[in-house]
N, C-alpha and C positions, 0 to 999 in steps of 0.2 A: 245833979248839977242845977242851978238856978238858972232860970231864964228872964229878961228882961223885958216885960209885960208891955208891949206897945199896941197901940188903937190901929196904926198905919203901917204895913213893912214899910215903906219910904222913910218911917219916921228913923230908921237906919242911917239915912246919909245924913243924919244931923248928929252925928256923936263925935263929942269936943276932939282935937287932934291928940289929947294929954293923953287920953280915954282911950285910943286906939293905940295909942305908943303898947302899951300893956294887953301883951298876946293871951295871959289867963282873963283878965278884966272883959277883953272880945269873945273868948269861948264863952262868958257868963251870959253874951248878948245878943247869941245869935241862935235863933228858935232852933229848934232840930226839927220841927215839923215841916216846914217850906223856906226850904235852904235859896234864896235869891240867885238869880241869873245872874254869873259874874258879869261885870261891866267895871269900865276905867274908872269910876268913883265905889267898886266894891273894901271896904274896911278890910274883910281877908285883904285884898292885892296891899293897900297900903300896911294892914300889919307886916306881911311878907315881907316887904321892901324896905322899912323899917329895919327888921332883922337883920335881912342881906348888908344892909347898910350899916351895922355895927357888928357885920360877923368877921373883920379884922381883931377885934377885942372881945366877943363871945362866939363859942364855937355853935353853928347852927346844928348839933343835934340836938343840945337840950334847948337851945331858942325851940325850935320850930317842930319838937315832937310834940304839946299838945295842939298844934295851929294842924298836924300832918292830915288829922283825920276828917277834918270838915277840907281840905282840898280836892279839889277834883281837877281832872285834863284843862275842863274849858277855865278854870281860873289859871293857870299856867299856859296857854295858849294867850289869853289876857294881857296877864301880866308882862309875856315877851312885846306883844303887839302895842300897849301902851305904853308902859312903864310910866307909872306914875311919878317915882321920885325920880325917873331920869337916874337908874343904875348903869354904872360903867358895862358894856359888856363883857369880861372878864368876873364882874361880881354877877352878873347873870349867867355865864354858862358855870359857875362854878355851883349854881343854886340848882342848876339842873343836872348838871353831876352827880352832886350828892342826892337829889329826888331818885334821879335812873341807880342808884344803888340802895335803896331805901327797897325792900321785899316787899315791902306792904303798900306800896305804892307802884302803878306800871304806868309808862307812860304811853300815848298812845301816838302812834303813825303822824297823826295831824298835828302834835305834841314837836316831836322831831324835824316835823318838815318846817314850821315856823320858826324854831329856832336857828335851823338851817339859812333862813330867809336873814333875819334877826342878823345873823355872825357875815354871811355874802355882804350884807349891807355896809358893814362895819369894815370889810375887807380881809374877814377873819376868814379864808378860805380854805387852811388847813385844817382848822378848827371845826369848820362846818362840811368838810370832807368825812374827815372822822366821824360825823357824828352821824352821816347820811351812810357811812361804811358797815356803822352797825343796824342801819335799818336793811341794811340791803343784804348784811349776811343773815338776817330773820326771815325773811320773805324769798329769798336764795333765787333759781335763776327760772328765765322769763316771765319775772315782777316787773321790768319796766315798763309796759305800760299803764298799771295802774300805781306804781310810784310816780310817775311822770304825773298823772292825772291828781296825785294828792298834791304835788309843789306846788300847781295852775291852783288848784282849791285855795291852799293856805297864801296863797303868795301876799291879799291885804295889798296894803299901798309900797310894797317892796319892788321895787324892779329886778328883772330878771336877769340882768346883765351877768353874774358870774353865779347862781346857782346850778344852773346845766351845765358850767364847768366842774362844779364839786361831783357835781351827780354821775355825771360820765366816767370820771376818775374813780368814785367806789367804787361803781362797775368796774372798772378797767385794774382798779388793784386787786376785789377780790377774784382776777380770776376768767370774770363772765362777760367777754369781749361781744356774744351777741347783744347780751344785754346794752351794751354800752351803745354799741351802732344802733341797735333800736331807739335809744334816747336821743344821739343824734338827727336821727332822721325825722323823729316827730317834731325836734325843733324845727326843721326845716319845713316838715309838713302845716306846724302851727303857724309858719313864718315868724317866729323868733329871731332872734340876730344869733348866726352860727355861731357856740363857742369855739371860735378857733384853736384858743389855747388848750382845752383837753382834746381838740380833736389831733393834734400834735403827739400829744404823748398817749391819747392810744395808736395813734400811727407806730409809735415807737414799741408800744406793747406785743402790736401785732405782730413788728417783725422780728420777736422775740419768739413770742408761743407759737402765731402760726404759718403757714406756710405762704408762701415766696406769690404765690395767684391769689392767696386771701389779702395780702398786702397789700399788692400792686392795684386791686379792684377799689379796695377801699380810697386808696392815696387820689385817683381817680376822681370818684367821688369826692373826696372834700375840696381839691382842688375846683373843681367846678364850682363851688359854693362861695369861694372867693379864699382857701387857705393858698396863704403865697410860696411857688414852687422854689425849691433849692435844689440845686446842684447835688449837695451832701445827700438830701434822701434819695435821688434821683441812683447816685451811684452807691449807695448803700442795695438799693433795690438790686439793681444790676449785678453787683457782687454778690448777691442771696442767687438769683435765677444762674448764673454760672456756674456756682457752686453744687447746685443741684443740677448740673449737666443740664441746662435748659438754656442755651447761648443764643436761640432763635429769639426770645420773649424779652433776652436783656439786649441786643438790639435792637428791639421795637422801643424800649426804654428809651436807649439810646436817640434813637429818632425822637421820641416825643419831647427831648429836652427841649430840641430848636423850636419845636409846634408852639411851647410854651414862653418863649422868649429868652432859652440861658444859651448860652455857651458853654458846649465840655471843656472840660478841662482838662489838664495831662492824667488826669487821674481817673478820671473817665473813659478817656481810650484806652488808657492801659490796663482797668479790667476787664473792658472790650476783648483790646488782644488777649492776654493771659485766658481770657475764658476759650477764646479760637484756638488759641496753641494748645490749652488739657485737651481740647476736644479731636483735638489733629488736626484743625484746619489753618496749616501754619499760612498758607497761602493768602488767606481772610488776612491773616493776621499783619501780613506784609503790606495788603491793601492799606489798611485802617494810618498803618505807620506812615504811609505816603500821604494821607488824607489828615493826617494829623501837621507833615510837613508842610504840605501846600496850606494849611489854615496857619499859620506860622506859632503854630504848637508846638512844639521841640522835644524828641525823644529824650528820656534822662533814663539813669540806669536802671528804674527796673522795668522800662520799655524792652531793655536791650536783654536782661534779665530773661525775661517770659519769652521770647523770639529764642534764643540762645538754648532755654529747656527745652522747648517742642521740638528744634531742631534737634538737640540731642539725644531726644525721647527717640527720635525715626532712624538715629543711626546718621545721619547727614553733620559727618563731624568736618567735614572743606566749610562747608557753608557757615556753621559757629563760629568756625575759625576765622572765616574773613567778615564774621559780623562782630566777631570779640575786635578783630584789631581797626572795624569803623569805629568805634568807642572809644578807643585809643585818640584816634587823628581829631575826634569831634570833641575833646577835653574830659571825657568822662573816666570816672576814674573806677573798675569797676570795684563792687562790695564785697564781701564776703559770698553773696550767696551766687554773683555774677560767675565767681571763679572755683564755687562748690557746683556750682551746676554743670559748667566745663568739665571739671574736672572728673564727674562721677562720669559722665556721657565718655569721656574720651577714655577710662578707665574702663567700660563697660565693651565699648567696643574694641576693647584691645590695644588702643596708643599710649601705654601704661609711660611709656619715656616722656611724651608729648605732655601726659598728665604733670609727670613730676617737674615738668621746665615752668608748666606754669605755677605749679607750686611755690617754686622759689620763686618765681617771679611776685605770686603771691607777697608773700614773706619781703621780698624787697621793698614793696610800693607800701608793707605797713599796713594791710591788711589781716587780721588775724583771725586764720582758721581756728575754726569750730571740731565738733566730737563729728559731725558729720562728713565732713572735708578729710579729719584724718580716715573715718570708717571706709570711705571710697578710696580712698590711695591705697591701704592695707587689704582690701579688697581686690582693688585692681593687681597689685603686687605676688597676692597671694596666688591669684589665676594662673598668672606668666611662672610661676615657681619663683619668684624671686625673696624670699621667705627672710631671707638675711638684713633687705632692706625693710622689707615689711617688719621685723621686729626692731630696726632699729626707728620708725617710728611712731612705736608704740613705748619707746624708751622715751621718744621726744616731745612725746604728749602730755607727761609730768612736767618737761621745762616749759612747756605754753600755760600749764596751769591747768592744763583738763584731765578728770578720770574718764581712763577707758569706761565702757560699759557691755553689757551682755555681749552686743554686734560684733565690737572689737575682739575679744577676748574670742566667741563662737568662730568667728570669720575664721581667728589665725589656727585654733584648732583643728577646725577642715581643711587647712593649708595644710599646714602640716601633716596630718594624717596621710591626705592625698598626697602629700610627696615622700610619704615614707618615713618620716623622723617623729615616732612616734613618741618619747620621749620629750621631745619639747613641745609637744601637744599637751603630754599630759602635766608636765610643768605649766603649763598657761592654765590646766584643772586647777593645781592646787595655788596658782594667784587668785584664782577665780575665789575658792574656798576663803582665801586668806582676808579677801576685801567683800567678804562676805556677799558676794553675787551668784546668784543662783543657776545653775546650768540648766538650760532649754534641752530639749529632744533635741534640736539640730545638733547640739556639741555632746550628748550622747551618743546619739546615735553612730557621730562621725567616728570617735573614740573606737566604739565596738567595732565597724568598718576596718578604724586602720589598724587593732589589736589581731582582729582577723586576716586580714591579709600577710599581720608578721605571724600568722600561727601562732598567737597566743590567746590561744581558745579558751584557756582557766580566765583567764585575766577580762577575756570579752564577755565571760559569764560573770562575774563580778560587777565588771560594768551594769549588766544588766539589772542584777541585783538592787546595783546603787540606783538605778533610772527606775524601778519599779515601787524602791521605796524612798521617792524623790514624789511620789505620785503624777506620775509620768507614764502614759501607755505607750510602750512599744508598737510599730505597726509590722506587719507582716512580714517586709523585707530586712527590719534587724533581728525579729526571731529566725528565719532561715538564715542570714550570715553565720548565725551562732548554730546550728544544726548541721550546717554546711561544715563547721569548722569542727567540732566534734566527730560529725561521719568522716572527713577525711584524717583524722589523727584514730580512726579505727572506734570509736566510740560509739555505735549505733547506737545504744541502750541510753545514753544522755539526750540523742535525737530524738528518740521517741519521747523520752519524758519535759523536754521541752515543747514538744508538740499537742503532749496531755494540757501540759501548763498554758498554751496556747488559747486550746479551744474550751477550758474552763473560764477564760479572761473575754470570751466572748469573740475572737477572731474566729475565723470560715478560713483555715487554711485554701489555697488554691493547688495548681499543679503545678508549680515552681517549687514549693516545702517539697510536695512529696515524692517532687524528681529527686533532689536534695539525698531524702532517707532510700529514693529507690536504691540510687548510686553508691549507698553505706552498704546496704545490702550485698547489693551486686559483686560490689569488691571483693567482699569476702567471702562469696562463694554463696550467700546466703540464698539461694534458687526462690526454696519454695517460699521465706518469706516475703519474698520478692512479689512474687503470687499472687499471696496471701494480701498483700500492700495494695496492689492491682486491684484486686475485687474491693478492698473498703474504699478505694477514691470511686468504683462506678458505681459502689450502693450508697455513696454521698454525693455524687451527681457532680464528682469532680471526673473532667474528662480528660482524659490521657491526651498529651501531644505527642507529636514523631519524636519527640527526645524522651519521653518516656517510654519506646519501643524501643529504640537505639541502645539506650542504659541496659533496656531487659536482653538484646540482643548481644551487647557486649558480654554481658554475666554469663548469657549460655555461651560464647565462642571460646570463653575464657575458662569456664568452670563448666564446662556441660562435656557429657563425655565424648572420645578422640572422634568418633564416628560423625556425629553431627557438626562438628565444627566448622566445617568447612560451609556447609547450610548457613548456620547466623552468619558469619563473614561474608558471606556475600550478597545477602538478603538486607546488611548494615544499609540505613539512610532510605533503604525503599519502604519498610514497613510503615504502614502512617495510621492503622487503624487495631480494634481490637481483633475486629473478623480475621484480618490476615496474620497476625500474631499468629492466632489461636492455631490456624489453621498449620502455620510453618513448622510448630510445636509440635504439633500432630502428625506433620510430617517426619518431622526428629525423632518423634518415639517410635513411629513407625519399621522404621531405617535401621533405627538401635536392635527392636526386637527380630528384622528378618537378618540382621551381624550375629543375633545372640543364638538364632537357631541356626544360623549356617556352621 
């Protein structure tokens, strides 16, 4: 390549404008030997800008791929800081764009942070967010202070006023919330003028990712700084510390609104209360309502709401009731979940009538229950045995527009079951099947229960079957129902092999199973494996109770010969150990052999 022989480098800034227009014509004229310190009248910056400036009509790869290799950082730092022809910025970050995607080219830190300055300036602040998002995912987490310390470098005649807004925001989007308070706080430390505005939305960051003390300390903090306090975060707070069961710290909230100059609002006390009543302390909660009254705050329904569930959480269903009918007299008309929450509470403690009056009454004022208002009526229903009304609505929950779901459908099969009609339990299986909802352990399990109690033991082992290849584990009390039911239809040998199937499935039978197979035993006379059963529960360190002495004592009174009989029979309820068993036994054979030799 030719180079253009001059006596002066300076003699540079004297080349005609035509001259420079023409990017190969400047590679001809620029030494390779000692490349000039860019400056605001360097030929590169104006070639560059030049380009930029007709790169609507030529695309800047092939402009500017021979200018690429005599660029360097400090001419691109220049070039933002100057700009000679006065480029829009949009034609400037779009130059840098395409630079930061060019391989052969890296831009540098200082590179980034001026442009940063450059786009703040211009008011381009998502623009220049983005672009500090990717410095900060390179340098990853506790780089704020030396990111901090490159902005103050590059910043040039830029004011500060919105780039530790962008900066804090990287931080705060990618992720790295210490980071972000760190940048915070050096502004503060530099005395800079607080960015308020990102210290906003990491506020908001915070009380996403972390927790409810890391939030409240920071909000703290910037308030002091001069960020103006709201109502809104104030009970956003309070709602986080209540929900994490911490109702002591969302009072102290609470207080510091006034310190600050707000007034709560209804919405303010009534996360108040609502947090007093989860917590039991419905008595608080009565306080805050009078405190809310005398400040001429006015309870609205879901004051009356949250007061109405705590008391019906405790059982204090008088007291609901004449808080449901203040609501009444004071115009409020209550919601859905006013008269679900009555309704589950008064269903749970057994006023299933009480329940259903408010139902209708529900239903008249035009409020329309929910899958949860039915699930508690059917619920409540199912308890009292009234199974007739309980299916008639779940017939009614199609004309409201609602599908049952697992609750529903489960509920009414334990009803059922437990009342006997085991049949339309299992008709509720196969709607369950048909609407393609999947059966839980609880509506298994209940199914085997109540198949067992009608003795039909094939049928509770099929169950089982279906619950096992449902990927469903059985626990210990539905594998003995089904053993149980098996030994009492004379089946030991099914007993026992569900008990193998048992303790390969990883159960530890206890001594309830193997009272269970004692009593299969017993019945049938089976003595010695009876025995034999006894010694493998104490060399598995399952310990016999007085019903497994009783069992063994029934079998000899029953099946042990005429001699001793009268021995277990009266020995029945005293025996409580193995010593004494052994020993009654040993009295039995005793007894037997001096009958055998008289």
């Amino acid at each position: 390549m030719s180079t253009l022989k001059l006596s002066k480098p300076h003699h540079l800034l004297s080349l005609s404008s035509s001259f420079l227009c023409s990017s190969n014509r400047i590679l001809s004229s620029i030494p390779w030997y000692a490349p000039p310190q860019p400056h605001k009248d360097d030929p590169i910056l104006s070639a560059i800008s030049e380009v930029i400036k007709s790169s609507p009509t030529k695309p800047l790869d092939s402009s500017l791929r021979k200018l690429l290799p005599l660029l360097t950082p400090h001419h691109v730092v220049n070039l933002i800081n100057f700009n000679p022809h006065s480029l829009s910025p949009s034609s400037l970050l779009s130059f840098f764009n395409w630079l930061a995607s060019r391989p052969t080219f890296r831009l540098t830190i200082q590179s980034y942070c001026t442009m940063a300055h450059f786009l703040c300036s211009h008011r381009m602040l998502p623009e220049a967010q983005s672009l500090l998002q990717i410095v900060v995912s390179r340098k990853g987490r506790d780089s704020a202070s030396s990111l901090f310390d490159s902005i103050l470098e590059t910043r040039g005649t830029h004011k500060l006023n919105f780039v530790f807004d962008a900066l804090i925001n990287a931080y705060a989007d990618s992720g790295l919330l210490s980071d972000a308070i760190q940048c915070f706080r050096l502004t503060r430390k530099k005395n800079f003028p607080v960015p308020l505005r990102a210290c906003g939305c990491l506020f908001d960051k915070m009380l996403k990712l972390k927790s409810a003390d890391f939030a409240w300390a920071f909000y703290l903090e910037i308030l002091d700084c001069g960020y103006p306090p709201k109502v809104y975060n104030f009970n956003v707070l309070m709602h986080r510390f209540c929900k994490e069961g911490n109702v002591r710290i969302a009072h102290l909230i609470f207080d510091e609104m006034g310190k600050r100059g707000l007034r709560p609002t209804v919405v303010s006390f009534n996360t108040l209360i609502n947090g007093y009543c989860k917590s039991g302390n419905i008595e608080e909660g009565f306080r805050l309502k009078s405190v809310m009254e005398n400040e001429r705050i006015f309870p609205d329904v879901f004051t009356y709401s949250a007061l109405i569930n705590g008391l019906s959480k405790e059982s204090r269903l008088d007291e609901a009731d004449l808080l449901f009918d203040e609501m009444w007299k004071r115009g409020l008309v209550p919601n859905s979940v006013t008269f679900t929450t009555l309704i589950d509470g008064q269903c749970k403690g057994g006023k299933v009538d009480l329940a259903m009056k408010n139902f209708q009454l529900m239903l008249a004022e035009g409020v329309r229950p929910d899958l949860v208002t039915f699930n508690a009526l059917i619920n409540g229903l199912c308890k009292v045995g009234d199974l007739k009304e309980a299916r008639k609505l779940l017939d009614g929950m199609s004309t409201s527009g609602l599908k049952p779901d697992m609750i529903t459908f489960t509920t009414l099969i334990d009803g059922f079951c437990k009342y006997g009609d085991i049949d339309s339990a299992l008709g509720i299986k196969k709607i369950m099947i048909e609407e393609a909802i999947e059966l839980d352990a609880v509506a298994f399990t209940a199914l085997i229960s109540g198949l067992c109690r009608e003795a039909r033991v094939h049928d509770a082992e099929r169950m089982l079957r279906e619950m096992l290849k449902a990927s469903l584990r059985p626990d210990d009390a539905t594998y003995t129902m089904v053993i149980d039911g098996f030994c009492k239809k004379g089946d030991v040998r099914m007993g026992f092999k569900l008990l193998k199937e048992m303790q390969r499935d990883g159960h530890v039978p206890g001594v309830v199973t193997y009272n269970v197979l004692m009593n299969g035993l017993c019945k049938q006379g089976q003595l010695k494996n009876a025995k034999m059963l006894l010694d493998a529960m104490l060399n598995l360190g399952v310990v016999p109770d007085d019903i497994t002495y009783n069992i063994l004592l029934d079998g000899h009174s029953k099946h042990g010969s005429s001699g001793d009989i009268d021995i277990f029979r009266s020995e029945k309820g005293l025996v409580r150990d193995y010593a004494s068993y052994t020993a009654l036994v040993d009295e039995s054979r005793k007894i037997s052999k001096e009958h055998q030799q008289r």
